[in-house]
C-alpha positions as CSV (number, residue, x, y, z in Angstrom):
1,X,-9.2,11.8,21.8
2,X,-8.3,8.7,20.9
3,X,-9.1,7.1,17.1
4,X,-10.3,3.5,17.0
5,X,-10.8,3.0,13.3
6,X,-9.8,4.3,10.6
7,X,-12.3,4.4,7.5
8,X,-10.9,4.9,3.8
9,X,-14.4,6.3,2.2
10,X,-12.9,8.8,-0.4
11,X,-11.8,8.0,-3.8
12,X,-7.6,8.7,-3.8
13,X,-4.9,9.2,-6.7
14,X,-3.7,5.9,-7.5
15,X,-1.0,5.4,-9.7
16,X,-1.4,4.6,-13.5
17,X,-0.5,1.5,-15.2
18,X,2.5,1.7,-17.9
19,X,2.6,-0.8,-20.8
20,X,4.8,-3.2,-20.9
21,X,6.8,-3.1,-24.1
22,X,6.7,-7.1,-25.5
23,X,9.5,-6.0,-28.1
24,X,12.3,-6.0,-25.4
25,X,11.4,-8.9,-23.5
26,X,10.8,-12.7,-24.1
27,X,8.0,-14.5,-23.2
28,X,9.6,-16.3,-20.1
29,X,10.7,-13.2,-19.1
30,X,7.3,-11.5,-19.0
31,X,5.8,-14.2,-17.6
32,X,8.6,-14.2,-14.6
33,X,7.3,-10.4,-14.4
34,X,4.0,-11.1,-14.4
35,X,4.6,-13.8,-11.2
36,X,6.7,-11.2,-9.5
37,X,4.0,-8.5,-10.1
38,X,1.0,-10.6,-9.1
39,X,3.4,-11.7,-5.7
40,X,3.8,-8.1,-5.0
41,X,0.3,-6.4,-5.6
42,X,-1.3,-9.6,-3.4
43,X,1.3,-9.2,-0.7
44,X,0.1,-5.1,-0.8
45,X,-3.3,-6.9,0.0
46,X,-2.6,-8.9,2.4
47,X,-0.9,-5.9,4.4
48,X,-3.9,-3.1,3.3
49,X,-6.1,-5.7,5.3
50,X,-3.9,-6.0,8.2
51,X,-2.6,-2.3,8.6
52,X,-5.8,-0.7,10.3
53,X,-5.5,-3.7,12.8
54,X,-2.0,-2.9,13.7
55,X,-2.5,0.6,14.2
56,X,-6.0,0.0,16.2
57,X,-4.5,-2.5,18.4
58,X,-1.5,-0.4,18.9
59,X,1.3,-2.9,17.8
60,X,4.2,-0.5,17.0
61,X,6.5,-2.8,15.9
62,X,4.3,-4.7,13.8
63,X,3.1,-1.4,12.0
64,X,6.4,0.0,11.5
65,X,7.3,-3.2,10.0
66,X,3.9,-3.4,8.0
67,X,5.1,0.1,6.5
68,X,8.4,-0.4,5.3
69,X,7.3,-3.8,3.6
70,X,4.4,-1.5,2.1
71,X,7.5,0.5,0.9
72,X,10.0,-1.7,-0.1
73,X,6.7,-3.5,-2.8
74,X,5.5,-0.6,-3.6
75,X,9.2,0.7,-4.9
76,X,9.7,-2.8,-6.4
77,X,7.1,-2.5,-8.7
78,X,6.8,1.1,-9.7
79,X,3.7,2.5,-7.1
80,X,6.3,5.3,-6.5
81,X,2.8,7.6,-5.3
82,X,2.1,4.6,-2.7
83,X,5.7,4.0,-1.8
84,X,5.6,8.0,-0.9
85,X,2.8,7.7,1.3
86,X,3.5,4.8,3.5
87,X,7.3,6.2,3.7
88,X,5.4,9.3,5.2
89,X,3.4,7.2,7.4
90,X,6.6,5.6,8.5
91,X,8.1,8.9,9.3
92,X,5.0,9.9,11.6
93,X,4.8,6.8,13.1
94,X,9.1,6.3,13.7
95,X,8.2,10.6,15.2
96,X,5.2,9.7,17.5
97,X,3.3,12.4,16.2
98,X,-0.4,10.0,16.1
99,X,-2.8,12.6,14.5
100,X,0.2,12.8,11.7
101,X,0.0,8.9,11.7
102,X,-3.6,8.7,11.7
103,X,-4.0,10.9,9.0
104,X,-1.4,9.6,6.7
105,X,-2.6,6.1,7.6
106,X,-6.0,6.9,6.1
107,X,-4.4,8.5,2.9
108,X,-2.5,5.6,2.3
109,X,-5.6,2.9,3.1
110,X,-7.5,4.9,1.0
111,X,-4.8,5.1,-2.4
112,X,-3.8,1.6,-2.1
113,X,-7.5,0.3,-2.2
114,X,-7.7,2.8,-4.9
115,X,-5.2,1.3,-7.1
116,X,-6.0,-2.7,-5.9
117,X,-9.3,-1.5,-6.9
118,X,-8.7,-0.6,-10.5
119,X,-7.0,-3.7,-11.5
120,X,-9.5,-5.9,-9.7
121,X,-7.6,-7.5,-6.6
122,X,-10.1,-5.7,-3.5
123,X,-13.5,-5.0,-2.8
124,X,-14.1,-1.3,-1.6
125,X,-14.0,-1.5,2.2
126,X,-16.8,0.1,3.8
C-alpha cells in the first residue's frame, strides 16, 4: 500500500517559547535576533509547505535535504523537540524504512504547524 498524502489533523507538542532577557542584550542586538529568528521560523514555513510534496512526489534527494535544513533551523533557534523529529525523519528516510518515514513525516508536519501556529506564521492545514 502505497501513501499519497499525508494529513497533519491532530494537535502535537510544540515547543514553548523562553523570554528573552533585555538586561543582557542591547537593542541592536535584539533586533539582529529578532531578524535572525523571523528568517528562521519563515524558512521552517516555507519547507512545512514543501515537505508533503517532496515525499508525495518521491524526490529523495530533495526531502533528505528538506530534512536536514528543517534540522539545522530548528537547532539554530532553540525548537530542540522539532529538530528531534525531523532528525528522526532523516534517519528513516537515509534507512528506507517508508512506513517509519511516513509516520515520522506526519509527526513532524503535525508539531511544526503546531508551533507556527501558536505564534501566528500558518493557517491550520486541512
Amino acid at each position: 500500500m502505497q501513501i499519497v498524502r499525508l494529513v497533519p489533523r491532530e494537535a502535537g507538542q510544540h515547543d514553548k517559547c523562553l523570554p528573552v532577557s533585555s538586561e543582557r542584550t542591547t537593542s541592536e542586538g535584539l533586533m539582529r535576533a529578532e531578524d535572525l529568528l523571523e528568517a528562521c521560523l519563515t524558512d521552517l514555513g516555507r519547507h512545512l509547505r514543501r515537505l508533503e510534496d517532496d515525499y508525495r512526489l518521491a524526490e529523495g534527494e530533495r526531502l533528505e535535504k528538506r530534512l536536514r535544513a528543517i534540522v539545522g533551523l530548528a537547532e539554530r533557534i532553540g525548537m530542540r523537540h522539532v529538530a528531534r523529529v525531523g532528525a528522526d525523519a532523516h534517519y528513516c528516510h537515509m534507512a528506507g524504512d517508508e512506513p517509519a518515514l511516513a509516520a515520522t513525516l506526519s509527526r513532524l508536519m503535525r508539531l511544526l504547524t503546531a508551533s507556527l501556529d501558536e505564534i501566528g506564521l500558518t493557517r491550520p492545514l486541512s
